[in-house]
N, C-alpha and C positions, 0 to 999 in steps of 0.2 A: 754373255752379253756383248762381247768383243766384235764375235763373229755377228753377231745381230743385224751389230749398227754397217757390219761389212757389205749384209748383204743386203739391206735395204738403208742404206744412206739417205734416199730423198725420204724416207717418214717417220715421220718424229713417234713418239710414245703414244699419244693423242690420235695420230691417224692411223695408225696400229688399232688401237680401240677404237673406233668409228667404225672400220674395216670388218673385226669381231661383231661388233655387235649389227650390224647391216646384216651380213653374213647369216648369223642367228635369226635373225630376224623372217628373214629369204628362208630358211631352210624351214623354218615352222610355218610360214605361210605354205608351202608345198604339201608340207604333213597335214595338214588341218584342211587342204583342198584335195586330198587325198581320201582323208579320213572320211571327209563330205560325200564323198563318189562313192566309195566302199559303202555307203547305208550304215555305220555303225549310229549307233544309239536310235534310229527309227525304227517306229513298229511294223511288225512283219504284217500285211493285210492277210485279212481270214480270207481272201479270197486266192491266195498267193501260198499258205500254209501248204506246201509241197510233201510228198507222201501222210499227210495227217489230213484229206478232203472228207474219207468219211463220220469222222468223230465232230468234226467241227462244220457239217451243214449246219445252217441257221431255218429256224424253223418260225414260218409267216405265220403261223396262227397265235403263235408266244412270242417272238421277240424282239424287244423296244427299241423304239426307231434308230436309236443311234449303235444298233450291232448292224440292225439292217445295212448303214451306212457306211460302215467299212467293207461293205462287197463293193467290188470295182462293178463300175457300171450304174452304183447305185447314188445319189447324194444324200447329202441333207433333206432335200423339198422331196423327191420319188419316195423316202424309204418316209416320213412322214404321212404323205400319201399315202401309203397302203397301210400303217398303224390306224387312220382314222378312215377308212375304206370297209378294214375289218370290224372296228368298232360301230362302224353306223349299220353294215350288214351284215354282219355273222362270221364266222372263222370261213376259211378259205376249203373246198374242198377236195382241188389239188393244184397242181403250178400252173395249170392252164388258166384257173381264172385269176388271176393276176392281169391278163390281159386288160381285165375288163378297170384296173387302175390308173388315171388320167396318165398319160407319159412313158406309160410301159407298151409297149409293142413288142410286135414276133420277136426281131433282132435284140432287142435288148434281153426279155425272158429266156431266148437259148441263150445267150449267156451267160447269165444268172443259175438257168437250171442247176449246175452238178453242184452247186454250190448250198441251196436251198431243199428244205424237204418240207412235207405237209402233214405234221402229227395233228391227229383227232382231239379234241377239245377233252380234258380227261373224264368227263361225266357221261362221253359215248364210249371212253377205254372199260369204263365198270358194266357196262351191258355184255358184252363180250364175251 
């Protein structure tokens, strides 16, 4: 304690602890705007699912709007739009017609493509 007050004479006990705890304080803000950047605890997008693309295309004739919506490219309103597209018209039957969904265009669909696939309604898989 001798040497303490030797080497830091102007601060008392108190600005010692202010010091610490500042300090702390600073050091966890870093960590935690670190942690932020690194992506930890956010979900992976299925559209981002890197060597796992073909297990996990999503398929337009079966699946509900909000899987739709985690493919990049797709929202909320677009992947709505095609859940009730197919509902009013019939299952889809292949990625080209998608076109024909309010909002979806060429540039968006090749995007989309490797990401989506077009399975047959199962009551045309029992003809077969």
């Amino acid at each position: 304690m001798a040497d303490e007050k030797r080497r830091w004479p102007w601060l008392t006990s108190g600005d010692r602890l202010v010091l610490a705890l500042a300090f702390a304080f600073l050091t966890a803000l870093v960590g935690v705007r670190h942690w932020h950047r690194a992506g930890v605890g956010r979900p992976e997008p299925v559209a981002e699912a890197s060597g796992r693309l073909e297990s996990h295309r999503v398929d337009v004739n079966s699946a509900p709007w909000w899987e739709l919506q985690a493919l990049r490219g797709l929202g909320e309103t677009k992947a709505k739009e095609i859940v009730a597209f197919r509902k009013s018209n019939g299952p889809f039957g292949d990625l080209d017609e998608l076109r024909r969904v309010r909002g979806i265009g060429p540039h968006t669909l090749e995007q989309l493509r490797p990401y989506l696939k077009v399975e047959p309604p199962p009551d045309q898989n029992d003809e077969e």
